[in-house]
Rosetta silent file (secondary structure, phi, psi, omega in degrees, C-alpha in Angstrom):
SEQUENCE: XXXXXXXXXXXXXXXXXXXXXXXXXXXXXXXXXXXXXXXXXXXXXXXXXXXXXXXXXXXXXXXXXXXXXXXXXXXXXXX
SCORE:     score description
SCORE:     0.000 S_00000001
   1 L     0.000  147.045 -177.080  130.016 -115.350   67.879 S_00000001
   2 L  -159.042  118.331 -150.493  132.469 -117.393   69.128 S_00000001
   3 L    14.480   77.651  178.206  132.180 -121.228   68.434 S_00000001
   4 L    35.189   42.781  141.908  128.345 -120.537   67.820 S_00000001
   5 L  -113.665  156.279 -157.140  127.277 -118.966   70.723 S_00000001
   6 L  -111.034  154.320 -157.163  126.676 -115.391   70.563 S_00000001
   7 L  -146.398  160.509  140.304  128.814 -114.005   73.601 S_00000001
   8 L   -36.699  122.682  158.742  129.894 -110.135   74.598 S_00000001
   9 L  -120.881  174.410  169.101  133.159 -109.018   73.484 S_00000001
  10 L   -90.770  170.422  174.133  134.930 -105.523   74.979 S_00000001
  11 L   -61.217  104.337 -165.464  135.611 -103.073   71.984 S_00000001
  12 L   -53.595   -2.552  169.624  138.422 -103.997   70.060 S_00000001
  13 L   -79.432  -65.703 -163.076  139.796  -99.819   70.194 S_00000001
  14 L  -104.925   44.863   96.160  139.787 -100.509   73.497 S_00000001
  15 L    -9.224  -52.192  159.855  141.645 -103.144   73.625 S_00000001
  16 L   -56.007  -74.824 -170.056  144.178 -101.408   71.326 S_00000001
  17 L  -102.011   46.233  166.303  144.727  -99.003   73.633 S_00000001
  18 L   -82.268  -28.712 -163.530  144.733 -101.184   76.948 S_00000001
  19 L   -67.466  -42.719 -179.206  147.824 -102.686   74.642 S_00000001
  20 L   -72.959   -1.235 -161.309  149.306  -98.810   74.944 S_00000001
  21 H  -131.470  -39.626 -178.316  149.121  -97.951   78.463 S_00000001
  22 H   -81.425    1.783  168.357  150.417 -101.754   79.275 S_00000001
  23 H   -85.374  -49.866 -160.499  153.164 -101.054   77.040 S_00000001
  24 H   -86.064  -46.231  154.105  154.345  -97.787   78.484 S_00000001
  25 L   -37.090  -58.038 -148.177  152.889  -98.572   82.388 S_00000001
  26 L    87.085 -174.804  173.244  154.153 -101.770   82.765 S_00000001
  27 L   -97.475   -6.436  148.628  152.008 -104.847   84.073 S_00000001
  28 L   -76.993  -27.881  154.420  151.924 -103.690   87.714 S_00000001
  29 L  -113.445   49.730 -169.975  150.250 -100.564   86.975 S_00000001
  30 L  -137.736  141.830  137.057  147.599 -101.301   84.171 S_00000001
  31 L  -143.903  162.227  167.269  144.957 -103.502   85.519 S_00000001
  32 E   -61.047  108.301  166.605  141.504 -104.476   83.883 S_00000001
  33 E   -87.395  106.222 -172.614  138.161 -103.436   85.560 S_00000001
  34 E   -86.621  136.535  170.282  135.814 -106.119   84.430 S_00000001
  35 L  -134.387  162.164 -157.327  132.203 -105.723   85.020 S_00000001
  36 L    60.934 -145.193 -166.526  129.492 -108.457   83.933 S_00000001
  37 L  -150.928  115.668  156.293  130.421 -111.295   82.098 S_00000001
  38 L  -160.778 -165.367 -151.744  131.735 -111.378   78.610 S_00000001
  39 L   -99.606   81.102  154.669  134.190 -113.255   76.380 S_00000001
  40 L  -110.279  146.584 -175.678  137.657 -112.231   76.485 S_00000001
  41 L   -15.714  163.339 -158.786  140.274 -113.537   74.850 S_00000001
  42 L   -92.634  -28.526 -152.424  142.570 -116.092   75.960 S_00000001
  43 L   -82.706    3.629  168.211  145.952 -113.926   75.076 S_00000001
  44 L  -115.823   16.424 -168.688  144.648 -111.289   77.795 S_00000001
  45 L   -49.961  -59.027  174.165  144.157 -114.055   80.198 S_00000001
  46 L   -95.827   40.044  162.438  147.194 -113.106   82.277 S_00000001
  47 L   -92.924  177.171 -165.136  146.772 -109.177   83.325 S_00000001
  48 L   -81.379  150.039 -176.834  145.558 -108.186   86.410 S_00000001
  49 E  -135.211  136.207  179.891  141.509 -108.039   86.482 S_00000001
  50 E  -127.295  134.562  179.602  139.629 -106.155   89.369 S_00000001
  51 E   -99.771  135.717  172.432  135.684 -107.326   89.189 S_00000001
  52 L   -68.479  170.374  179.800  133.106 -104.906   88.738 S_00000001
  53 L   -60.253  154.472 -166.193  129.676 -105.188   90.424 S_00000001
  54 L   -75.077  -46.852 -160.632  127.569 -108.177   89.948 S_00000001
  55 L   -90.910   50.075  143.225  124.603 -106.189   88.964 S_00000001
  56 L   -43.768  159.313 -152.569  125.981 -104.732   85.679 S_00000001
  57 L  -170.105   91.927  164.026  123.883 -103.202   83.360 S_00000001
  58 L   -29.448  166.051  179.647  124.795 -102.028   79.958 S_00000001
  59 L     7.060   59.982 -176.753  124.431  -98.103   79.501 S_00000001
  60 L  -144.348  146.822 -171.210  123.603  -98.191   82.897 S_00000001
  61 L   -99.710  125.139  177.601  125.007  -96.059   85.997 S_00000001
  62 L  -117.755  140.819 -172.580  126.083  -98.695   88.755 S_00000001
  63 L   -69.578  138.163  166.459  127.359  -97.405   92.095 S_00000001
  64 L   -71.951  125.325  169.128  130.860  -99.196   93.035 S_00000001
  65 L   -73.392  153.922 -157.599  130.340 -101.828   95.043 S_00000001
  66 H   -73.404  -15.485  167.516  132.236 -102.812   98.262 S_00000001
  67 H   -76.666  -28.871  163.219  133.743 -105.804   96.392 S_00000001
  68 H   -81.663  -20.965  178.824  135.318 -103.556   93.520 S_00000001
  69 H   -94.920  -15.833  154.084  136.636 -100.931   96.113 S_00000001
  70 H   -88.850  -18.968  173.545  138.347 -103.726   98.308 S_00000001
  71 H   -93.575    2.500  179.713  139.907 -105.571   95.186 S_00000001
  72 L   -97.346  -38.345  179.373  140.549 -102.317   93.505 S_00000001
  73 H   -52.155  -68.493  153.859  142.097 -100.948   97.165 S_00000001
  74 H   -10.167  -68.272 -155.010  144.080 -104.244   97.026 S_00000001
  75 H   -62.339  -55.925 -152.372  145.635 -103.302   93.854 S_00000001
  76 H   -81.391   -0.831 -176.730  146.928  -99.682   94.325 S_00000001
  77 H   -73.977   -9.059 -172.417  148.449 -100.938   98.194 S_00000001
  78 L   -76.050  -38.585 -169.499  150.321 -102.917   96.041 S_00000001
  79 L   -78.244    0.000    0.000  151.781 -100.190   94.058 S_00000001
């Protein structure tokens, strides 16, 4: 819960070790793939985020969608 609404969080291991591969990576190659909507923290506010498919689905297999494979394409042209 987070100021009494009950919200999503991602899994605080991983989390942990998003912290280890953006330590050792740097902040140009680590980015976040978010898919759905959930709550994250403010202090991870500024890393790079590439959005997942609209139609997430917990424990559910979703095909990548042409909006995560042009902002994920985006990303590595970058690198």
């Amino acid at each position: 819960m987070v100021r009494g609404n009950t919200v999503f969080t991602p899994n605080m291991n991983v989390l942990f070790e998003f912290g280890y591969f953006y330590g050792h990576f740097g902040k140009q190659k680590v980015a976040m793939l978010k898919y759905g909507e959930f709550y994250l923290p403010s202090d991870l506010g500024g890393y790079i985020h590439i959005n997942g498919s609209r139609f997430f689905k917990r424990s559910a297999v979703v095909q990548i969608g042409k909006r995560t494979g042009t902002e994920f394409g985006k990303w590595i042209a970058q690198l």
